[in-house]
C-alpha positions as CSV (number, residue, x, y, z in Angstrom):
1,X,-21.6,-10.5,35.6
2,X,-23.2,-7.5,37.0
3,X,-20.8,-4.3,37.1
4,X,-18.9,-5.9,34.3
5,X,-17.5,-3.8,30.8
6,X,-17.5,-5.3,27.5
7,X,-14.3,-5.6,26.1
8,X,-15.3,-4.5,22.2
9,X,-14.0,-5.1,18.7
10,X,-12.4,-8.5,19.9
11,X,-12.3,-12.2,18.1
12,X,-12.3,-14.9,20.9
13,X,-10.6,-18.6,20.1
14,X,-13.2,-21.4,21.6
15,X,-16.5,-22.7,22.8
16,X,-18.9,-19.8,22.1
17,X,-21.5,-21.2,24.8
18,X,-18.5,-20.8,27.1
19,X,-17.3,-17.4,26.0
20,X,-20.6,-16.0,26.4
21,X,-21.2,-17.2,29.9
22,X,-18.0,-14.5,30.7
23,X,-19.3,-11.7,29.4
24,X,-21.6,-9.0,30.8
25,X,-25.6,-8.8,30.6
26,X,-27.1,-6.4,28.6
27,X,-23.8,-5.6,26.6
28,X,-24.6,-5.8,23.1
29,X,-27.3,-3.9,20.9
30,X,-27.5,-6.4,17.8
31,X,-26.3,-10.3,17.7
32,X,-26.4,-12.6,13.9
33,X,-25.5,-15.8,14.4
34,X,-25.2,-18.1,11.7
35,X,-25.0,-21.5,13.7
36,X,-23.9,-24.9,12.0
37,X,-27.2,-26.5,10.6
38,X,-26.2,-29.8,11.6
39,X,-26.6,-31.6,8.1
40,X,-22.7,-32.4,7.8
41,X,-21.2,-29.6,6.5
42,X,-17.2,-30.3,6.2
43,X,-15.4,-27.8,8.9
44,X,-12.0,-27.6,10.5
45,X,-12.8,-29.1,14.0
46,X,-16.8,-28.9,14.3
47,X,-19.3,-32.2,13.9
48,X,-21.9,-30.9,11.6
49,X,-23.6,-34.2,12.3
50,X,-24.9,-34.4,15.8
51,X,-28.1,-36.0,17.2
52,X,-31.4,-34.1,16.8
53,X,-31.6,-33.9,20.9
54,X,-28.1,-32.9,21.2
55,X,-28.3,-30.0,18.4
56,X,-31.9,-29.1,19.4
57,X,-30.6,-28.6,23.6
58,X,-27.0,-26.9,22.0
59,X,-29.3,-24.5,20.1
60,X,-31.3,-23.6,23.7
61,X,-28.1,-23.0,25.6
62,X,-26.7,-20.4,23.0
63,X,-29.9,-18.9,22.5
64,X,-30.3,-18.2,26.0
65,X,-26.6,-16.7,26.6
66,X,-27.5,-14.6,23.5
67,X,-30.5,-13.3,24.9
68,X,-28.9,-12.6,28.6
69,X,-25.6,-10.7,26.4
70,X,-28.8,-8.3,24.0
71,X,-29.8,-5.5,25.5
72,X,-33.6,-4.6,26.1
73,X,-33.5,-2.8,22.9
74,X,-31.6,-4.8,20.6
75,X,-32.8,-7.5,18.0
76,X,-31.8,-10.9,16.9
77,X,-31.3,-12.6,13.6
78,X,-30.9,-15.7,12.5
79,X,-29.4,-17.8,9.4
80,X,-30.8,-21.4,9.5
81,X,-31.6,-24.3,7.2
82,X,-34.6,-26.1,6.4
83,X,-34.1,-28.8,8.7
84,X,-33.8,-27.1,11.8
85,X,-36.0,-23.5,10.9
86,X,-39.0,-24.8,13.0
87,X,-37.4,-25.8,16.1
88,X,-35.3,-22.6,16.6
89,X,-38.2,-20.2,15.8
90,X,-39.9,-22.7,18.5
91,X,-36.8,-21.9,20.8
92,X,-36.8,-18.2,20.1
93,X,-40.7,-17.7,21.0
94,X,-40.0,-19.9,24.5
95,X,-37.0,-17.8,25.1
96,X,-39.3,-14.5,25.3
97,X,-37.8,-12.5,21.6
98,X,-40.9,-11.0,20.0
99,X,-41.2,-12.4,16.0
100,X,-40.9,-9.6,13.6
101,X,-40.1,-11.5,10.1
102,X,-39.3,-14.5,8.9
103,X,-37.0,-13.7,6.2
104,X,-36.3,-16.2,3.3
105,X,-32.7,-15.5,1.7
106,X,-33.0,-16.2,-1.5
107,X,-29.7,-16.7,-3.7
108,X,-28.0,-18.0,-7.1
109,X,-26.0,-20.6,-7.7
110,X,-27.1,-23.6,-5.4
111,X,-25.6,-26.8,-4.5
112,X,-27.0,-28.7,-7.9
113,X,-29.4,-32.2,-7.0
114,X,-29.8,-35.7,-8.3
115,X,-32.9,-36.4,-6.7
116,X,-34.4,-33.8,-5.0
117,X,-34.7,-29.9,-5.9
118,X,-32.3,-27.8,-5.7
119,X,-32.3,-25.6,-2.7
120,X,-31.6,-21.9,-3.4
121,X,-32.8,-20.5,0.4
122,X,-31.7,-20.0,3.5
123,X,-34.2,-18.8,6.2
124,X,-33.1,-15.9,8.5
125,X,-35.7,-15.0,11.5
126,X,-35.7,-11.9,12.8
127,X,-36.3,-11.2,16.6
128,X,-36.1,-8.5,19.1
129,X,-36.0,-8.4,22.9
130,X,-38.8,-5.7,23.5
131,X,-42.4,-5.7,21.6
132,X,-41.7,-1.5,21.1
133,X,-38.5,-0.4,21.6
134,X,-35.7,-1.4,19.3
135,X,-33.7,0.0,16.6
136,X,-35.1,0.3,13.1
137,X,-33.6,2.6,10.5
138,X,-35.6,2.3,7.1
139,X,-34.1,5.0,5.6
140,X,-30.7,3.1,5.5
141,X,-32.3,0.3,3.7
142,X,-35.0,1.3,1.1
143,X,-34.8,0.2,-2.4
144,X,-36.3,1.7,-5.3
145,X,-40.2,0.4,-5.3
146,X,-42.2,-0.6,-9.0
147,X,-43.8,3.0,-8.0
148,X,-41.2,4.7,-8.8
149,X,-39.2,2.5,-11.5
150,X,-42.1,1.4,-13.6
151,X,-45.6,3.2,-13.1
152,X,-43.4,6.8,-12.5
153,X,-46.1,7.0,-9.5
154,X,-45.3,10.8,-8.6
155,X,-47.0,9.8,-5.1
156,X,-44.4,7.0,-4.3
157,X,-41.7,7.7,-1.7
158,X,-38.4,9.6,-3.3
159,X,-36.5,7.6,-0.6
160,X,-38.0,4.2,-2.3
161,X,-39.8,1.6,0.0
162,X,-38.7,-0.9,2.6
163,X,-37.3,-4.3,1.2
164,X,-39.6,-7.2,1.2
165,X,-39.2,-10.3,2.8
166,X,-37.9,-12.3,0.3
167,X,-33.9,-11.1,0.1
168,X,-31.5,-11.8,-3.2
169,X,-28.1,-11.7,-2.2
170,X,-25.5,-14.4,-4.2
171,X,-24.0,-17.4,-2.4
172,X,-20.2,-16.4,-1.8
173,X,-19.0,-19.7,-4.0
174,X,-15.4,-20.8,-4.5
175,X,-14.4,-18.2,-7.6
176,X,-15.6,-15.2,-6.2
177,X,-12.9,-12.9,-5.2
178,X,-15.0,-12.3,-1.7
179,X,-13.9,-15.8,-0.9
180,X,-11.9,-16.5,2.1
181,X,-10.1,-19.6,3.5
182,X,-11.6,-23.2,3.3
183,X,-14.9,-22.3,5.4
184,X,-17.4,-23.9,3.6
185,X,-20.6,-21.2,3.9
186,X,-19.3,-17.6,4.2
187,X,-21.8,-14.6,4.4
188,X,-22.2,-12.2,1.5
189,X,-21.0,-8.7,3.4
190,X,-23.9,-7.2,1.2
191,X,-26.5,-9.0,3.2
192,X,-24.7,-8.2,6.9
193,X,-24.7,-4.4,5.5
194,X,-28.6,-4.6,5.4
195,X,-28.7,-6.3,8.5
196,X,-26.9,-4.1,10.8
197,X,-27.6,-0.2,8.9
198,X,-31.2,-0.9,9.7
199,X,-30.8,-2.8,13.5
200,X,-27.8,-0.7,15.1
201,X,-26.4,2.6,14.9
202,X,-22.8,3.5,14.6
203,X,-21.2,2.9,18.4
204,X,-23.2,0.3,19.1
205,X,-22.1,-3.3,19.5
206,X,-22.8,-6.0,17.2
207,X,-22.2,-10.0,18.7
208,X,-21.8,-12.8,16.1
209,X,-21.4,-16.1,18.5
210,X,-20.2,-18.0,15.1
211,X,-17.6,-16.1,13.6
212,X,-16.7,-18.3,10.3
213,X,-14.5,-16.2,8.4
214,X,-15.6,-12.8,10.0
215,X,-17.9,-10.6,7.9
216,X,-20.3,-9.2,10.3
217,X,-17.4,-8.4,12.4
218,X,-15.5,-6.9,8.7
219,X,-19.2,-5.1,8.3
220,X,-19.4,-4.4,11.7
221,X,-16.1,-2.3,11.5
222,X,-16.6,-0.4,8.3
223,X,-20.2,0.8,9.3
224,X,-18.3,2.1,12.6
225,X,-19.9,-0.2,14.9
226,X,-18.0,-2.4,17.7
227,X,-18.1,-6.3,17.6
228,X,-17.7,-9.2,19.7
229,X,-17.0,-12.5,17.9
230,X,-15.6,-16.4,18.5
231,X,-14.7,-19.1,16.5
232,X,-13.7,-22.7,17.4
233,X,-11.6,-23.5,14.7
234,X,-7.8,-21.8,15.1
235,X,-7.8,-22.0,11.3
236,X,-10.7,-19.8,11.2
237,X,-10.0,-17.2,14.2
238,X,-6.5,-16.6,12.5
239,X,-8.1,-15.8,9.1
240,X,-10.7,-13.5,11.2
241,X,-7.8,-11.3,13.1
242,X,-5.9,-11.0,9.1
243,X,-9.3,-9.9,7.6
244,X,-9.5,-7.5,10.8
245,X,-6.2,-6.6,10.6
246,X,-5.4,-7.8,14.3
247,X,-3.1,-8.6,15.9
248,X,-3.1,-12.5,17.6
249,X,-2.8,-12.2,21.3
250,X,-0.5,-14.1,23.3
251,X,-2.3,-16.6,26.2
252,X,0.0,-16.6,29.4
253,X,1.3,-19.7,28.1
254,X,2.2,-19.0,25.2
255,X,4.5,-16.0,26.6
256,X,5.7,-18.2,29.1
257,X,6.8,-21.2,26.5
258,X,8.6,-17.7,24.2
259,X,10.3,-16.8,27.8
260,X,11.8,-20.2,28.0
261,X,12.6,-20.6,24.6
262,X,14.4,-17.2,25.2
263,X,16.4,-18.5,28.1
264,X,17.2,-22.1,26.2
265,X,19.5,-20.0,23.6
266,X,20.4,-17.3,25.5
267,X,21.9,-19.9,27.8
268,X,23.2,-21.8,25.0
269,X,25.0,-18.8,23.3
270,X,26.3,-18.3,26.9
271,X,27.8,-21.6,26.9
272,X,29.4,-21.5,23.2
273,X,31.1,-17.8,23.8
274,X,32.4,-19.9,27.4
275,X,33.8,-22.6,25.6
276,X,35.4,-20.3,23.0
277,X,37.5,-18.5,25.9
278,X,38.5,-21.4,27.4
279,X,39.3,-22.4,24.1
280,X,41.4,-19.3,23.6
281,X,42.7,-19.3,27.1
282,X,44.0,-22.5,26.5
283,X,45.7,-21.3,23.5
284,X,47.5,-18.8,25.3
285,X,48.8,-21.2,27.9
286,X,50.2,-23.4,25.2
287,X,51.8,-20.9,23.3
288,X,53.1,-19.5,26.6
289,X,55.0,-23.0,27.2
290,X,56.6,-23.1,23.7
């Protein structure tokens, strides 16, 4: 891959494992992935209900093309469940990403619970590649501290402070008009804006492996970064390139099957205006006689 260019601000249809294995090292400055989390979510073509060792080795293999694609100064994040948040911080660590925060993502209106509680979380750890060097821009993030909003503290910072770990950002649910397609657990752009004002800057590239119904690549865009993204589902891709407004591009095939299709009525037009001369000829002939 060495020698390679990124091709930017493109939505690839398939396998992200195998899409990432084409692409160049050290090509991208930020990557959020929100992977399945294997507890049977309904989607368009995935299995959301694999084997523990078949999710746990699937989770090393796009962790590790996401770490060959992230530059030596970029960062990491990632969305994840309960059931699976200890095994892919695991992975991350053995991987080599340096832990910065583990992030809990707290939001409103959860999936209501007979017999357990209801769970109003999602965990979001977030890595980078180098101990030192990586891109942090507070100043595009802070909120307004109690400082400054209750206590009037003249000696708080006018800019406000950094956010805390615990993030409230609403679930995007069915009424909302941010809702997209069928996808059953689209990302609240509010939460991506965070996310990628403080971890890039604008011209860098962002890479989301899972692209769902596309906001970090929507985010990515209006905050004048680049992105890579992929989605298995065709449903899913198509709602992506209309929410990007993009254009679907043609596979070789495809054009080929169009060029035949061309030929099938060209030559079948050819054939009807033929048999209407001889038609007409014959016509002529006949009248002719008489």
């Amino acid at each position: 891959m060495k020698g390679m260019k990124m091709e930017v601000d493109k939505v690839y249809l398939g396998d992200c494992v195998k899409i990432m294995k084409t692409l160049p090292n050290k090509s991208v400055d930020l990557v959020f992935a929100d992977p399945p989390f294997n507890i049977g979510l309904k989607y368009d073509v995935y299995n959301d209900n694999i084997s523990y060792e078949k999710y746990y080795k699937w989770s090393e293999e796009w962790i590790k093309e996401a770490c060959r694609l992230l530059k030596n100064s970029g960062a990491i994040y990632v969305a994840i469940g309960d059931e699976f948040a200890a095994e892919l911080n695991i992975i991350l660590k053995r991987r080599g990403f340096y832990f910065r925060n583990w992030i809990v993502w707290h939001y409103t209106f959860g999936q209501n619970q007979r017999k357990k509680f209801t769970r109003a979380h999602t965990h979001i750890f977030y890595f980078t590649k180098d101990k030192e060097r990586f891109t942090f821009n507070d100043k595009h993030i802070r909120v307004p501290s109690a400082r400054q909003l209750v206590y009037k503290d003249k000696r708080a910072n006018p800019l406000g402070k950094i956010p805390d770990d615990v993030w409230q950002f609403s679930r995007i649910c069915g009424t909302f008009k941010e809702r997209l397609g069928r996808h059953p657990c689209q990302m609240p752009e509010s939460l991506l804006e965070r996310i990628i004002s403080v971890s890039s800057n604008e011209g860098d590239t962002v890479l989301d492996p899972f692209g769902g119904t596309g906001t970090t690549a929507a985010v990515a865009k209006k905050l004048k970064r680049h992105f890579v993204t992929m989605e298995i589902s065709e449903e899913y891709y198509d709602l992506i390139l209309k929410r990007l407004n993009l254009r679907k591009l043609k596979s070789v095939s495809e054009d080929e099957e169009e060029e035949q299709r061309n030929l099938f009525w060209f030559s079948k037009m050819k054939k009807k205006e033929l048999d209407d001369s001889i038609r007409k000829i014959g016509g002529y002939k006949r009248a002719e006689r008489g």
